[in-house]
C-alpha positions in Angstrom: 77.7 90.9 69.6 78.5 91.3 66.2 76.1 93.2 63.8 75.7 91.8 60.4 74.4 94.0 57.2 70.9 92.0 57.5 70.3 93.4 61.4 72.1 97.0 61.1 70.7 99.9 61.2 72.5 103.2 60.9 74.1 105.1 64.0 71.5 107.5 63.5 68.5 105.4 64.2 70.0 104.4 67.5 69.1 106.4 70.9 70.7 105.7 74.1 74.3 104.4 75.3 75.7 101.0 74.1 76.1 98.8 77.0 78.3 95.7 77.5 77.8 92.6 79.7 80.6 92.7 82.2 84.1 92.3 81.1 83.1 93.0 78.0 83.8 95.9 75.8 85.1 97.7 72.3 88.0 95.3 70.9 90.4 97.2 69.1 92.6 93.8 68.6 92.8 94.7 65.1 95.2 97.7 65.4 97.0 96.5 69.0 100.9 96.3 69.0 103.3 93.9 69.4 103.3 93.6 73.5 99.7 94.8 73.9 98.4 92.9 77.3 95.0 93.9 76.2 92.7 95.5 73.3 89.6 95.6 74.7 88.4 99.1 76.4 86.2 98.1 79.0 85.9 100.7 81.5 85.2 104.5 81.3 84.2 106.7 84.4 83.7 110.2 85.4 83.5 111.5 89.4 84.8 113.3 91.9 86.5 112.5 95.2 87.7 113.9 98.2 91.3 114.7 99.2 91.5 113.5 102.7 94.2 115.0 105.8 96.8 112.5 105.8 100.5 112.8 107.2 101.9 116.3 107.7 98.6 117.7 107.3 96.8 119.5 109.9 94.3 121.4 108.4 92.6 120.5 105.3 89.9 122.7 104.1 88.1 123.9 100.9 88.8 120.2 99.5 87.4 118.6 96.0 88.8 116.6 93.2 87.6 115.7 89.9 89.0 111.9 88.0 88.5 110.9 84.5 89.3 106.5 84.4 89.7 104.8 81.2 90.7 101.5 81.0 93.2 101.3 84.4 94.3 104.9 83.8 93.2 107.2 86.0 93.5 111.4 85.8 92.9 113.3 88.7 92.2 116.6 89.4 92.4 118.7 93.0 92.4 121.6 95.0 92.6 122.1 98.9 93.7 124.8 101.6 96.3 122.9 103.2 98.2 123.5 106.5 101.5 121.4 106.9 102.7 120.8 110.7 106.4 120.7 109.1 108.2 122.6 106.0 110.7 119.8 106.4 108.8 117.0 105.4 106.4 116.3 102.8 102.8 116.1 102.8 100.5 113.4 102.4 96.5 113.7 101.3 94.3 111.0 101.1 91.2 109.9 99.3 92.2 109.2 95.8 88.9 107.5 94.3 91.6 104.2 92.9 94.6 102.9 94.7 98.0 103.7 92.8 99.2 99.9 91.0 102.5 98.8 91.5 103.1 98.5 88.5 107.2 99.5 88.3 109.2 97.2 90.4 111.7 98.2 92.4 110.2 101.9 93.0 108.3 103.5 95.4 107.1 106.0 93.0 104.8 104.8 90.6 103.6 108.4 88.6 104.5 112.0 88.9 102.5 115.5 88.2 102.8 118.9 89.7 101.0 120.9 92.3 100.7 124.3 92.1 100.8 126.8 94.9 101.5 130.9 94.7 104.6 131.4 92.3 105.7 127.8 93.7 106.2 124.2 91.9 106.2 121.5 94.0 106.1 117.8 92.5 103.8 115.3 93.3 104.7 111.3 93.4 101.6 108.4 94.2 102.6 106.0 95.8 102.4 102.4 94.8 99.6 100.4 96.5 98.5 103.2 98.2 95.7 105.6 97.8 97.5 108.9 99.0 99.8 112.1 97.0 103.0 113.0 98.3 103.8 116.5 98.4 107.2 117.7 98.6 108.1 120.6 101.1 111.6 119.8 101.8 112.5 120.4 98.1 110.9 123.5 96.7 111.7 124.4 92.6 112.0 127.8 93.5 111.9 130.1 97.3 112.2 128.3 100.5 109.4 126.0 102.1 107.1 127.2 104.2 104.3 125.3 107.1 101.8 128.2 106.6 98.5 127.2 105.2 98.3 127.5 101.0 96.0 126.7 98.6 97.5 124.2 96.5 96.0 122.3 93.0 97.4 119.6 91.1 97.4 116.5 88.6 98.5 113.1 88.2 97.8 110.7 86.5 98.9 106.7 87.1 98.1 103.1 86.4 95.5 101.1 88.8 94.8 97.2 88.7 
């Protein structure tokens, strides 16, 4: 709906939210580049999910995550005690509230981040297609992996359809 000069009113006599029928949203076509697929933001969304026990996990406790989604981009927040079964593998949590898009052919990585535990960085790849993190044990930044239990916290962010 476009507002004309005869039906406006000012921003300050509104109260509320704006809403917009499905599919539907605020076109910024007039400012898009040159290989824009779309100009339209029609999605925003605040939450929190869940990281789930997945491969290489076998203990999973003190567990909540926060996600911001805009358009298909989604941020996510987490921390969680984890306890690997192996240091030689990596570990895998569940739960992410949008399944990773495969959006970069030819990779099984679609976005990375970092995950924090102790003194250690560890880096953190989604998958494409799926809705898990990979956490790498088998290559620690700095010291020497370990399969005790650790608190660990992280971001990513990535593309879903």
């Amino acid at each position: 709906m476009a507002i004309s000069k005869a039906n406006s009113k000012s921003l300050a006599q509104f109260s509320g939210n704006l809403a917009f029928d499905n599919g539907n949203g605020i076109d910024f076509s007039a400012t898009a580049g040159g290989n824009a697929s779309s100009s339209v933001l029609d999605d925003y969304e605040e939450g929190t999910w869940t990281p789930t026990a997945s491969t290489n996990v076998s203990a999973i406790t003190s567990e909540n995550g926060h996600y911001t989604k805009i358009g298909n981009l989604v941020m996510v927040n987490f921390l969680a005690d984890l306890d690997p079964t192996s240091s030689s593998t990596s570990m895998v949590i569940g739960g992410l509230p949008y399944a990773v898009a495969d959006v970069i052919s030819g990779t099984g990585v679609e976005a990375t981040g970092v995950v924090f535990e102790d003194s250690s960085l560890y880096v953190m790849m989604p998958l494409g297609g799926s809705s898990t993190i990979q956490i790498e044990l088998d290559r620690p930044m700095q010291g020497s992996a370990s399969a005790s239990n650790k608190i660990y916290r992280g971001s990513v962010t990535y593309m879903t359809t």
